[in-house]
PDB file as gemmi writes it, atoms N, CA and C in Angstrom:
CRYST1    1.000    1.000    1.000  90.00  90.00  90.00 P 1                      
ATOM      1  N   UNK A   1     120.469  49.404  97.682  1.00  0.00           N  
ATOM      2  CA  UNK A   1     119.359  49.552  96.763  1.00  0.00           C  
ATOM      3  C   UNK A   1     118.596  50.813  97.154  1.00  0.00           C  
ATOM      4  N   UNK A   2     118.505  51.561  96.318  1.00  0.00           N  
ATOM      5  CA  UNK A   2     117.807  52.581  96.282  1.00  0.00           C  
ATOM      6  C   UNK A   2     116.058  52.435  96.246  1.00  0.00           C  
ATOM      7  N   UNK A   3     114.826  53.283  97.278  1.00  0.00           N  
ATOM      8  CA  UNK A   3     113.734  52.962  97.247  1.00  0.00           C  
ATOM      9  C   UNK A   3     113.237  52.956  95.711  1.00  0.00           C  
ATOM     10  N   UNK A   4     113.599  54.108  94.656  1.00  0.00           N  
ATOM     11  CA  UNK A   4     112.846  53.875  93.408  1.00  0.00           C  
ATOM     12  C   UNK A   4     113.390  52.574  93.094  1.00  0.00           C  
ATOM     13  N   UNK A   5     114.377  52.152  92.910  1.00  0.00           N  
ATOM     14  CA  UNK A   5     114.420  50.305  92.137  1.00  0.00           C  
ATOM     15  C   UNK A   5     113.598  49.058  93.064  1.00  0.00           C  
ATOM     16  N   UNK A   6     113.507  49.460  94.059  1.00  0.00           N  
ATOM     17  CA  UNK A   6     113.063  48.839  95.253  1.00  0.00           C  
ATOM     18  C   UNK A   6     111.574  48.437  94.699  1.00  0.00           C  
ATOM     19  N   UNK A   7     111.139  49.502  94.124  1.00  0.00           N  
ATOM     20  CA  UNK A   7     109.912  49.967  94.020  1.00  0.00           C  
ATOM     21  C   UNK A   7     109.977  49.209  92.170  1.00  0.00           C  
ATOM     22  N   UNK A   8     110.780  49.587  91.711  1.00  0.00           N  
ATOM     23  CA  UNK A   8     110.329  48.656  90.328  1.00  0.00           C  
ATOM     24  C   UNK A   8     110.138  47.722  90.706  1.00  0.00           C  
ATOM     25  N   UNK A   9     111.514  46.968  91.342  1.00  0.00           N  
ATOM     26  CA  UNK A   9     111.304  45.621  91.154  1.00  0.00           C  
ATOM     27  C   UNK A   9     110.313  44.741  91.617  1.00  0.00           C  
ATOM     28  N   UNK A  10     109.709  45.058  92.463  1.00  0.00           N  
ATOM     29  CA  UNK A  10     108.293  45.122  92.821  1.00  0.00           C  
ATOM     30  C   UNK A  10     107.164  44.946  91.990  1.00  0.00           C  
ATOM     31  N   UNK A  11     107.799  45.893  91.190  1.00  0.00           N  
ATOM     32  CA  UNK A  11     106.435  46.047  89.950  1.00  0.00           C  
ATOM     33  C   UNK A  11     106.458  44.753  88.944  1.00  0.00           C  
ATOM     34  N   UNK A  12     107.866  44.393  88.923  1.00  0.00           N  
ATOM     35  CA  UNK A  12     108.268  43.437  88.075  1.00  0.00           C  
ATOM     36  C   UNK A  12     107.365  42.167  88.357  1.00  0.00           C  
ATOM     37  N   UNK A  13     107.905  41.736  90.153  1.00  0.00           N  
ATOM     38  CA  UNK A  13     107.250  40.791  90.517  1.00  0.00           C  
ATOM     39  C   UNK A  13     105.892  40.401  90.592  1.00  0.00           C  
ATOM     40  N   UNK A  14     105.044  42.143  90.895  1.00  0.00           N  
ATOM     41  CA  UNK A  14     103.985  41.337  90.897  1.00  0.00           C  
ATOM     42  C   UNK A  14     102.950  42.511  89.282  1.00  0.00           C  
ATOM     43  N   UNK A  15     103.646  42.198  88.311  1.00  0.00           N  
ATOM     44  CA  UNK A  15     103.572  42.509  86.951  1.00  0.00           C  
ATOM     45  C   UNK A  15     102.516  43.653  87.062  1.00  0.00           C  
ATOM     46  N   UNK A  16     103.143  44.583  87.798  1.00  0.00           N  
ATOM     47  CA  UNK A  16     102.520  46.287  87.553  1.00  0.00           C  
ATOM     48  C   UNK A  16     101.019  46.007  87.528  1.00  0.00           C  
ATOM     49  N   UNK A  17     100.693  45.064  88.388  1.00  0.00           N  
ATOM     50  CA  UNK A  17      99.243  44.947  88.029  1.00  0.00           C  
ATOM     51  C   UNK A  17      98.563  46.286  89.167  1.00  0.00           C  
ATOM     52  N   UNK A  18      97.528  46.122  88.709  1.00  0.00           N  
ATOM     53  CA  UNK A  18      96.530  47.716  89.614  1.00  0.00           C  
ATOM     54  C   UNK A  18      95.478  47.093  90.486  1.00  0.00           C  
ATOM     55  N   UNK A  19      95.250  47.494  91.846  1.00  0.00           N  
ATOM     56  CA  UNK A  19      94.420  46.939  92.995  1.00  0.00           C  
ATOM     57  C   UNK A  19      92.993  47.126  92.587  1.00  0.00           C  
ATOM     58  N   UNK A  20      92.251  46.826  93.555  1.00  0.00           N  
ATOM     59  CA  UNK A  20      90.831  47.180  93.278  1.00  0.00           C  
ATOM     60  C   UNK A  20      90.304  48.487  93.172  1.00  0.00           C  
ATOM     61  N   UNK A  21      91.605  48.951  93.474  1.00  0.00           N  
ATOM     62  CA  UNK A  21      91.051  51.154  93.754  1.00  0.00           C  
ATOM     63  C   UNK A  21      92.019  51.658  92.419  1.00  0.00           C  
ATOM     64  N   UNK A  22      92.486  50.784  91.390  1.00  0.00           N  
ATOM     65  CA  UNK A  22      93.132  51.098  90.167  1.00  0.00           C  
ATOM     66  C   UNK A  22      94.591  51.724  90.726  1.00  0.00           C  
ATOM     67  N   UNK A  23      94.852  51.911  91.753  1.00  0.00           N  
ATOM     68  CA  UNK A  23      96.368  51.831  91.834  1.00  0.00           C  
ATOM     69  C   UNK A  23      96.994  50.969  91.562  1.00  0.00           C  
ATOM     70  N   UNK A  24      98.809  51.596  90.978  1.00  0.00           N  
ATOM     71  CA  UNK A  24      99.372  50.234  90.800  1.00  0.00           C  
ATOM     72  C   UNK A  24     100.246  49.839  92.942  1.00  0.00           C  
ATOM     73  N   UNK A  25      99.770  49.133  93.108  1.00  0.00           N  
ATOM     74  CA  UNK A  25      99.986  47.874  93.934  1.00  0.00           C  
ATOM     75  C   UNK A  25     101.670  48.369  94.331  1.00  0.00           C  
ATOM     76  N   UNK A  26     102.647  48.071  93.250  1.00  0.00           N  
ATOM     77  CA  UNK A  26     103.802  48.241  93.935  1.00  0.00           C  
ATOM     78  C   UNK A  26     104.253  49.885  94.755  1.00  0.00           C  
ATOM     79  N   UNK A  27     103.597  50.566  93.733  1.00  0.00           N  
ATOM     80  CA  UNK A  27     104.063  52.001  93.887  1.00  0.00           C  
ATOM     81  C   UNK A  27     103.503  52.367  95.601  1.00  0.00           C  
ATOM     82  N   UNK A  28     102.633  51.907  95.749  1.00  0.00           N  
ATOM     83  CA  UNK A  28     101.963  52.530  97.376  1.00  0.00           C  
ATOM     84  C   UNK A  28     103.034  51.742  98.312  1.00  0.00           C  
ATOM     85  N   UNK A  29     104.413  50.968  97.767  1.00  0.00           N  
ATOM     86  CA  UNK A  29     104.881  50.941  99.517  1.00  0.00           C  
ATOM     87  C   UNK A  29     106.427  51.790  99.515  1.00  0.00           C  
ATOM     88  N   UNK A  30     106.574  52.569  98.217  1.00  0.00           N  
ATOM     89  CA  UNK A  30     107.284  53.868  98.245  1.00  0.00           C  
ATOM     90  C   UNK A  30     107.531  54.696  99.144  1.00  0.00           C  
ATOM     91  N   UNK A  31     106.402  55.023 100.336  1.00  0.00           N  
ATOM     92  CA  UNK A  31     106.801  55.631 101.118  1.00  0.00           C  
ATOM     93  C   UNK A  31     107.596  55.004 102.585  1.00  0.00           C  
ATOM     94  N   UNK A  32     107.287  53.246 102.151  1.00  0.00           N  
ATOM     95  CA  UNK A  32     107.157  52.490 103.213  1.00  0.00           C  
ATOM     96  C   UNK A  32     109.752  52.463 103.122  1.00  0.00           C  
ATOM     97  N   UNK A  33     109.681  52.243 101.681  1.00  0.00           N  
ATOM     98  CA  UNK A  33     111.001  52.048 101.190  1.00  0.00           C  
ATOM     99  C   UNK A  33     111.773  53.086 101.435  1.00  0.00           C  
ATOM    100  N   UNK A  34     111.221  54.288 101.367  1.00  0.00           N  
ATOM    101  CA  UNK A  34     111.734  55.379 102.089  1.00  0.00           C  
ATOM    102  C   UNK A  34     111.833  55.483 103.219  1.00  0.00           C  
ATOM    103  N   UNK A  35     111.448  55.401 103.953  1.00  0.00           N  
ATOM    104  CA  UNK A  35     111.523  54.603 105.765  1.00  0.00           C  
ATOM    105  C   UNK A  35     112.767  53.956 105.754  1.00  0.00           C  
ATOM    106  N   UNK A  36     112.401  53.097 105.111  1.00  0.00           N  
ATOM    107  CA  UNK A  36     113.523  51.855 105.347  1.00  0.00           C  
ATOM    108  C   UNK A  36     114.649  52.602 104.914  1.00  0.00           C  
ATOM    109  N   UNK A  37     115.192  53.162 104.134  1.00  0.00           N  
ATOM    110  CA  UNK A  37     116.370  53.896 103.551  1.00  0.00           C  
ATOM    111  C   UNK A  37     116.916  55.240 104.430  1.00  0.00           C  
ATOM    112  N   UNK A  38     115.762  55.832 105.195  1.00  0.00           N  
ATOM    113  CA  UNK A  38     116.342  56.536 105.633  1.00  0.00           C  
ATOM    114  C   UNK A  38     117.091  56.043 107.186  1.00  0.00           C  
ATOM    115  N   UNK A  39     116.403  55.059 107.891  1.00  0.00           N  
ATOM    116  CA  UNK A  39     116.799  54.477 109.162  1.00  0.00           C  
ATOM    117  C   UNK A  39     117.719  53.445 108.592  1.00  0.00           C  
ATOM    118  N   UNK A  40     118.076  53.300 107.517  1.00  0.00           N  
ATOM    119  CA  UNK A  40     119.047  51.696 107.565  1.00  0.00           C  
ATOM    120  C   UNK A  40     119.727  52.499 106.130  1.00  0.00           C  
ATOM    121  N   UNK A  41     120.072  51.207 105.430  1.00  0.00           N  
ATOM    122  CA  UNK A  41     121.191  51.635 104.553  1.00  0.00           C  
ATOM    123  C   UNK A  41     119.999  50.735 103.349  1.00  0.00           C  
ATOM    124  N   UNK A  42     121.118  50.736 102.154  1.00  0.00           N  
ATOM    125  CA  UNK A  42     120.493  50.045 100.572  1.00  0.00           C  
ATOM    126  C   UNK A  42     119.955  48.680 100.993  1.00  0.00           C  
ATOM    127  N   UNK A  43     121.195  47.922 101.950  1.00  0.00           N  
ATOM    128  CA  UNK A  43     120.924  46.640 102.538  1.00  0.00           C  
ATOM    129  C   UNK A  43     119.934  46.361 103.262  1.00  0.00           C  
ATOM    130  N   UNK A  44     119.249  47.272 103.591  1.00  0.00           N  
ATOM    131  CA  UNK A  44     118.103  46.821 104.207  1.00  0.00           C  
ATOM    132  C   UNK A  44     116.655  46.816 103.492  1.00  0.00           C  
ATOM    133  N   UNK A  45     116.986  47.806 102.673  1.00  0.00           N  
ATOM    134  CA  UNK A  45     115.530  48.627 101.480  1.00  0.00           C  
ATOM    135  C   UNK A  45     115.868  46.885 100.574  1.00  0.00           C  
ATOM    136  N   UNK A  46     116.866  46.600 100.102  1.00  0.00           N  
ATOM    137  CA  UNK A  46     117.015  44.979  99.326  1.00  0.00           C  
ATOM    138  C   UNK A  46     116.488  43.936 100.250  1.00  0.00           C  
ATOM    139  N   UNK A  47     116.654  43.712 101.652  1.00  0.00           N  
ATOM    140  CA  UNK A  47     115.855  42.918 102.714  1.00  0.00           C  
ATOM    141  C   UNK A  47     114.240  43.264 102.340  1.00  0.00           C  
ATOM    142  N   UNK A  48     114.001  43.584 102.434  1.00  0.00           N  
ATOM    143  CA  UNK A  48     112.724  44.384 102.813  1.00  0.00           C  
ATOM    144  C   UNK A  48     111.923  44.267 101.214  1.00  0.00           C  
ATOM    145  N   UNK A  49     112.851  44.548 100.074  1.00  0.00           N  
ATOM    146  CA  UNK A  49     112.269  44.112  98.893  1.00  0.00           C  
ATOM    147  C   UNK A  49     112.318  42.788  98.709  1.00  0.00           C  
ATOM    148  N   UNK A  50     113.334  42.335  99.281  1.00  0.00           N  
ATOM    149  CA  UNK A  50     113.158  40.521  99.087  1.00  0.00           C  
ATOM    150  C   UNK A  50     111.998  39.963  99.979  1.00  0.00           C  
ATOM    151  N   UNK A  51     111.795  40.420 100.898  1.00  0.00           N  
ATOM    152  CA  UNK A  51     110.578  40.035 102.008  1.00  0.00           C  
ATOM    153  C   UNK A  51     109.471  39.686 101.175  1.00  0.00           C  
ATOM    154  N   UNK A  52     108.954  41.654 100.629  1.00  0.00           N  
ATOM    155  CA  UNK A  52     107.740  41.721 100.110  1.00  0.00           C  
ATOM    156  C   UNK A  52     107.833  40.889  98.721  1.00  0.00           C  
ATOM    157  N   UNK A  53     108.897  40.701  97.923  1.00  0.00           N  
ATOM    158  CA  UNK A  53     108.974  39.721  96.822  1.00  0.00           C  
ATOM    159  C   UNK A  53     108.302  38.364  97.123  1.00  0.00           C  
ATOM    160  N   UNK A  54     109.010  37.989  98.819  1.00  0.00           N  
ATOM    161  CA  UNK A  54     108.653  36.381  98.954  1.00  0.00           C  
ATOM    162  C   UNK A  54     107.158  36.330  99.002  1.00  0.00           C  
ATOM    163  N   UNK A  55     106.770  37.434  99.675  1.00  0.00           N  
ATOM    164  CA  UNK A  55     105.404  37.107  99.767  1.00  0.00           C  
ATOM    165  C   UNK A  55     104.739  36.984  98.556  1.00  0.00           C  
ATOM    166  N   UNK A  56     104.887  38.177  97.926  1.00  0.00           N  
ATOM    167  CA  UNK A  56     104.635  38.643  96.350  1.00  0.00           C  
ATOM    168  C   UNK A  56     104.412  36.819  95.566  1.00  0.00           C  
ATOM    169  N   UNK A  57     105.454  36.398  95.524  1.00  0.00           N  
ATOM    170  CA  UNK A  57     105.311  34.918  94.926  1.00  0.00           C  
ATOM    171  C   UNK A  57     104.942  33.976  95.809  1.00  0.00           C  
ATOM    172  N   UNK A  58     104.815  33.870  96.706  1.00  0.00           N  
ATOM    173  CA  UNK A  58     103.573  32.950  97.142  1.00  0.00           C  
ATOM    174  C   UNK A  58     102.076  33.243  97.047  1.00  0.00           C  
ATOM    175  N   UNK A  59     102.009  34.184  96.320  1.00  0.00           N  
ATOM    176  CA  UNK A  59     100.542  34.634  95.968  1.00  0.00           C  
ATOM    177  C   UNK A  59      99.739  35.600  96.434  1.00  0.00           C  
ATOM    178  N   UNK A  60     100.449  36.281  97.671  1.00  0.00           N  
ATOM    179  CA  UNK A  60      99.618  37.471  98.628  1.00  0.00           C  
ATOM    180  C   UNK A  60     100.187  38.603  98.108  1.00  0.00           C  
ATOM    181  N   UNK A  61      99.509  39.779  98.153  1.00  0.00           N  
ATOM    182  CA  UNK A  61      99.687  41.075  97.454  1.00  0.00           C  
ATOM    183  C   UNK A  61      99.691  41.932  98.889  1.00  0.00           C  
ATOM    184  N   UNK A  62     100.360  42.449  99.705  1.00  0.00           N  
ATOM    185  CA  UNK A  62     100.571  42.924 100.997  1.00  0.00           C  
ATOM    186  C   UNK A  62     100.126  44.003 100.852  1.00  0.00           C  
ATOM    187  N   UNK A  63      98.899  44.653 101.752  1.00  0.00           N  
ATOM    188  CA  UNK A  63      98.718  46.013 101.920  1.00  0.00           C  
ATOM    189  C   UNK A  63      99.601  47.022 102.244  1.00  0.00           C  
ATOM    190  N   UNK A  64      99.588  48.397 102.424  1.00  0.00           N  
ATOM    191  CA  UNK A  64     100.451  49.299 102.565  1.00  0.00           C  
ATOM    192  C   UNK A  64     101.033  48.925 104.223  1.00  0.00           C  
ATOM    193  N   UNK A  65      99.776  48.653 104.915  1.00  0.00           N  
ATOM    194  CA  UNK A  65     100.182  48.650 106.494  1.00  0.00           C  
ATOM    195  C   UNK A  65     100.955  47.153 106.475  1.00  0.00           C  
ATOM    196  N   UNK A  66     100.431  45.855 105.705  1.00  0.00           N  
ATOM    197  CA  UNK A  66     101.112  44.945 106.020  1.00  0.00           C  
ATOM    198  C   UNK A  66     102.686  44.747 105.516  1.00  0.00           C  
ATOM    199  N   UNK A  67     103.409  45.784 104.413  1.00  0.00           N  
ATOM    200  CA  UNK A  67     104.788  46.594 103.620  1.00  0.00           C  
ATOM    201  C   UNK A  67     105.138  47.418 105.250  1.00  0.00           C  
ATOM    202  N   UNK A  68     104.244  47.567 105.502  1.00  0.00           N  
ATOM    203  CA  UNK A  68     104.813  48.621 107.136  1.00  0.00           C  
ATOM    204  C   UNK A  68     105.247  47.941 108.222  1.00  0.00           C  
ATOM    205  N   UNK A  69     104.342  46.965 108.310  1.00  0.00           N  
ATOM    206  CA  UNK A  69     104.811  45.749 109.927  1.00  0.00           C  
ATOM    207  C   UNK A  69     106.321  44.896 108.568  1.00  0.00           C  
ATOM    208  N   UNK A  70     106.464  44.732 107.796  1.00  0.00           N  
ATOM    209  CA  UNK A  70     106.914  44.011 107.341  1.00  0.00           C  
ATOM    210  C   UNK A  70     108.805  44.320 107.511  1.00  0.00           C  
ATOM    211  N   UNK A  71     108.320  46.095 106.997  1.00  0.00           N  
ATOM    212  CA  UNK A  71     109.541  47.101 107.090  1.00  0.00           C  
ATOM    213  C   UNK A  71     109.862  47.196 108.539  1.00  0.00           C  
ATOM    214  N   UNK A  72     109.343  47.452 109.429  1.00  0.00           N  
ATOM    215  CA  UNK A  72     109.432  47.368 111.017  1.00  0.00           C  
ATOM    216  C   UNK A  72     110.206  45.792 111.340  1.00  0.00           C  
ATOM    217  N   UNK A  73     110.126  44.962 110.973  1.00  0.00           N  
ATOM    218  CA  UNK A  73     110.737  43.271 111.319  1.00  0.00           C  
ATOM    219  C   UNK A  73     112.197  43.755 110.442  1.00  0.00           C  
ATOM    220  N   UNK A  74     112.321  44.366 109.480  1.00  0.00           N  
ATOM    221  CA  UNK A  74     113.360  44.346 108.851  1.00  0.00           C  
ATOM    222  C   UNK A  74     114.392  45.085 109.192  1.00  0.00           C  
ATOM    223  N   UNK A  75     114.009  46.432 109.870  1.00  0.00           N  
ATOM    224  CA  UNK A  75     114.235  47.301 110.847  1.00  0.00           C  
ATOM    225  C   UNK A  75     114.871  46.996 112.253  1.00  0.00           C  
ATOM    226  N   UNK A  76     113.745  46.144 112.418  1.00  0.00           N  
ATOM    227  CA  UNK A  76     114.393  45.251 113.998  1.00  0.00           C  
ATOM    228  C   UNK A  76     115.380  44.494 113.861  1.00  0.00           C  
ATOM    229  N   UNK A  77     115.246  44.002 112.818  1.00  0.00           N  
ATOM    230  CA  UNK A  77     116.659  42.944 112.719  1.00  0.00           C  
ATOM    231  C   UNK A  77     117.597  43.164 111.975  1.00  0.00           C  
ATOM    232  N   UNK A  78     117.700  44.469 111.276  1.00  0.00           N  
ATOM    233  CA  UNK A  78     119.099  45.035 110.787  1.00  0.00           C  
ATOM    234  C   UNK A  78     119.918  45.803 112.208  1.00  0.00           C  
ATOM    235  N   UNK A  79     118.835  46.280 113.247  1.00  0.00           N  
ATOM    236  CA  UNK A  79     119.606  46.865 114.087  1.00  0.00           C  
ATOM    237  C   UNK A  79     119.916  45.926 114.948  1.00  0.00           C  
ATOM    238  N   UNK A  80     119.451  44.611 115.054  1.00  0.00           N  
ATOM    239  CA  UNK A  80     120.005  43.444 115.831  1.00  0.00           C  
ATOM    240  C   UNK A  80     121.251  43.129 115.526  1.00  0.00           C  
ATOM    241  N   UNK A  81     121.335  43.221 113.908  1.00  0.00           N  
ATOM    242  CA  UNK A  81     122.348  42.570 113.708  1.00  0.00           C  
ATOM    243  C   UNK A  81     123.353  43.362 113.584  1.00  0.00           C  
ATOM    244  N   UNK A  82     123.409  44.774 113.487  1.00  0.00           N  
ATOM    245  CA  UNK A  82     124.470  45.880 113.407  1.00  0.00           C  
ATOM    246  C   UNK A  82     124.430  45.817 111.843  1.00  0.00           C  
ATOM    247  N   UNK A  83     123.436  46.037 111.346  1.00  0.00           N  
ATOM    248  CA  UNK A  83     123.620  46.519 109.677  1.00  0.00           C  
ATOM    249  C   UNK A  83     123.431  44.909 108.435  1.00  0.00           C  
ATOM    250  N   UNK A  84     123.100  43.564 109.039  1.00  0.00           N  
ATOM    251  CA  UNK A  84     123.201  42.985 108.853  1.00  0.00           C  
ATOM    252  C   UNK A  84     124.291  41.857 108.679  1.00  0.00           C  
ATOM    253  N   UNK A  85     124.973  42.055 109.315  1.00  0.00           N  
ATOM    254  CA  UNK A  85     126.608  41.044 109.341  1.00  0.00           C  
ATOM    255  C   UNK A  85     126.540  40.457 110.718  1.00  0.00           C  
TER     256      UNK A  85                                                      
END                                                                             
């Protein structure tokens, strides 16, 4: 998965809505998905979107830094696992 779909689908989940500073919400962890893509592979930027999804639907909207500790756990444990397998 590439960070721009990473980044829609995001938008999808938590319906392109805009924060209290009128940003839209999904777009600020773009730089976070880029991270993730450049140290890991698609499989991990899809980890990492499924993460912030789960949270996404249990009702919390994750700050940029909490998309960052989030990407860092996903990070740690793709290289635990050798790419995820």
């Amino acid at each position: 998965m590439e960070p721009e779909e990473a980044v829609r689908q995001l938008e999808y989940a938590i319906d392109a809505s805009l924060d209290e500073t009128g940003q839209r919400t999904a777009a600020t962890y773009r730089p976070t998905f880029e991270r993730v893509a450049d140290r890991a592979d698609g499989g991990a930027v899809y980890a990492l979107a499924g993460a912030l999804a789960d949270t996404v639907a249990a009702g919390d909207r994750p700050s940029p830094a909490e998309a960052n500790a989030t990407a860092d756990r996903v990070l740690d444990d793709w290289a635990y696992t050798d790419g995820g397998e």
